[in-house]
C-alpha positions as CSV (number, residue, x, y, z in Angstrom):
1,X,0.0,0.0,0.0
2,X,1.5,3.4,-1.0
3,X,0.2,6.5,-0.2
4,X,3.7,8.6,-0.8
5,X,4.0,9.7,2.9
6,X,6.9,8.8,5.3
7,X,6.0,5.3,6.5
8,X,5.1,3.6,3.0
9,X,7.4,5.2,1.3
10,X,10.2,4.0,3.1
11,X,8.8,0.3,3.2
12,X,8.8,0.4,-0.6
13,X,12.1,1.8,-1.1
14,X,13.0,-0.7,1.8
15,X,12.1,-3.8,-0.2
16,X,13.7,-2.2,-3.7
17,X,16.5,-1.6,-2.1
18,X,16.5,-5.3,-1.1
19,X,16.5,-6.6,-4.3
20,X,12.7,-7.2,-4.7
21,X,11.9,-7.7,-8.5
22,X,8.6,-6.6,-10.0
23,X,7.5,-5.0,-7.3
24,X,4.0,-4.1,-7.4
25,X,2.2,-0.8,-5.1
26,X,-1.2,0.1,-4.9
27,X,-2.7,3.5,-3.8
28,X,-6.5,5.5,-3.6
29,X,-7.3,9.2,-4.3
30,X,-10.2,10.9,-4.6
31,X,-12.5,12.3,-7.8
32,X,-12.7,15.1,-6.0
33,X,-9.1,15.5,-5.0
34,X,-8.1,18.4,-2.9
35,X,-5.9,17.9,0.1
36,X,-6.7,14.1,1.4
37,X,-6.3,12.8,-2.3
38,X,-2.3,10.9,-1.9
39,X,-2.2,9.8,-5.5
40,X,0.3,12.4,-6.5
41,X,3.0,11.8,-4.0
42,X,2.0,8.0,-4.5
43,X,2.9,8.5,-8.4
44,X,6.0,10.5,-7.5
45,X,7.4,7.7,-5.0
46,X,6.7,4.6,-7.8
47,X,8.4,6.7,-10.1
48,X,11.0,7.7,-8.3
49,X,11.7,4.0,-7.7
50,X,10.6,2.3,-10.9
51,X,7.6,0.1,-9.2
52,X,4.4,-0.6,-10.8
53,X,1.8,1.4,-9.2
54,X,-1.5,0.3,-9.5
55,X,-4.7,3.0,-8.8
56,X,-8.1,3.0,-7.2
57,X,-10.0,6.0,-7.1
58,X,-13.0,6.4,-5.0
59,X,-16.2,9.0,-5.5
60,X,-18.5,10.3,-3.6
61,X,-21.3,7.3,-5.1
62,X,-18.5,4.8,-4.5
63,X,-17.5,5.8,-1.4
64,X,-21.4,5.5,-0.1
65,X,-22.2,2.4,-2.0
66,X,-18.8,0.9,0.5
67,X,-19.7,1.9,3.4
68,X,-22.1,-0.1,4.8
69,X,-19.8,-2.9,4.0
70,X,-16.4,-1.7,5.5
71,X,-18.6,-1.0,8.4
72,X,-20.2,-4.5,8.7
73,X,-17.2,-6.3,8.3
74,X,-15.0,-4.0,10.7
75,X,-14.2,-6.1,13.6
76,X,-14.8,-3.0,16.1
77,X,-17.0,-0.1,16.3
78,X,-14.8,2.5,14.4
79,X,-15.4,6.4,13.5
80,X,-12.7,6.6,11.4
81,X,-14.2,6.8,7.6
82,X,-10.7,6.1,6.0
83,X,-11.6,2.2,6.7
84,X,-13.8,3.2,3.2
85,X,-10.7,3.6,1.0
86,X,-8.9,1.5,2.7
87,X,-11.1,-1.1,1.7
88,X,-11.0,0.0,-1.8
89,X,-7.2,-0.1,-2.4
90,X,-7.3,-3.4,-0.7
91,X,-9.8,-5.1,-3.4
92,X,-7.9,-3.7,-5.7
93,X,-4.7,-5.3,-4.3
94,X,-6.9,-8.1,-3.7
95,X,-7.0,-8.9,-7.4
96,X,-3.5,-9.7,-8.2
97,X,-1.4,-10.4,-4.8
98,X,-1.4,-13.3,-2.5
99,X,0.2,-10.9,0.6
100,X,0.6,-7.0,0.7
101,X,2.2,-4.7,3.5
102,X,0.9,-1.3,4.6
103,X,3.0,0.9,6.6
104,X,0.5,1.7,9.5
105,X,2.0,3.0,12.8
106,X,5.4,3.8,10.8
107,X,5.0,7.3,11.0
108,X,5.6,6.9,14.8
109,X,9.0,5.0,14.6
110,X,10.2,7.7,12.0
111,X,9.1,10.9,13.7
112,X,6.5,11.7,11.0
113,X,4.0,13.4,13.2
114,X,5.0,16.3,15.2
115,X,3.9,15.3,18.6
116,X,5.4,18.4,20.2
117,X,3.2,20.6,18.7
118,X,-0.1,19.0,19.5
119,X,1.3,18.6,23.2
120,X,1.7,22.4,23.5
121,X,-2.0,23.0,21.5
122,X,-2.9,20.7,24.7
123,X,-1.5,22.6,27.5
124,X,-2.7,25.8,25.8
125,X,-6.4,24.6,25.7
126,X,-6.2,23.0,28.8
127,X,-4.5,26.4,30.3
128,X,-7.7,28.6,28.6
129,X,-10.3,26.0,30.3
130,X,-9.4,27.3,33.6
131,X,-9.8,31.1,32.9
132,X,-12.9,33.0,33.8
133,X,-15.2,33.1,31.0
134,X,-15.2,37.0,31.3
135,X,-11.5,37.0,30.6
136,X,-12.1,34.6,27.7
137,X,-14.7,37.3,26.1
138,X,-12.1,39.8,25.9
139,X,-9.6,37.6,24.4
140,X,-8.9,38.8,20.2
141,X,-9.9,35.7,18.2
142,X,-7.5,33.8,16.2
């Protein structure tokens, strides 16, 4: 699974740089594109390392024609709607591979997130929640 951020990315130059031959990605955008659609850095990555990149892309019919089945077969309640596309790229996968790997929880190990800042957001909202409301009132909005 390649979605051209930090954690696949590395896992498919990983396995190139092992030697793998014919090796095979698979990503999902959006019609509607915009900021959540991956399929650019996804195309730039394969590139970038000669792989065969294979595409799904999901619309707003497609996306509500899968959801009642990613959530049935979901093995917890989830409220996390990227289990729709997920879903998709995995069919797709699903076509021509007997095994896959995704990079999930990568990000982590490779300091992709920026932890720091959402601590300070944290202690910033949890500093405003004990200020009188009055003094809130006067504070300039953001």
């Amino acid at each position: 699974m390649l979605s051209g951020g930090l954690d696949s990315s590395s896992i498919a130059a990983a396995a190139v740089e092992l030697g793998h031959k014919q090796f095979h990605t698979f990503s999902v955008g959006f019609a509607e594109g915009g900021e959540y659609s991956e399929l650019g850095y996804a195309r730039q990555v394969a590139r970038h390392l000669g792989v065969e990149n294979h595409e799904v892309v999901v619309d707003q019919s497609s996306f509500l024609e899968m959801l009642p089945h990613a959530v049935q077969t979901a093995d917890e309640p989830l409220a996390d709607l990227t289990i729709v596309p997920l879903l998709a790229v995995c069919q797709l996968a699903r076509g021509s591979r007997q095994s896959g790997v995704v990079g999930e929880g990568a990000d982590e190990v490779l300091a992709g997130y920026h932890f720091n800042l959402m601590q300070r957001k944290f202690a910033t909202i949890r500093l405003l929640q004990t200020l009188p409301p009055s003094l809130l009132k006067a504070m300039p909005r953001a």
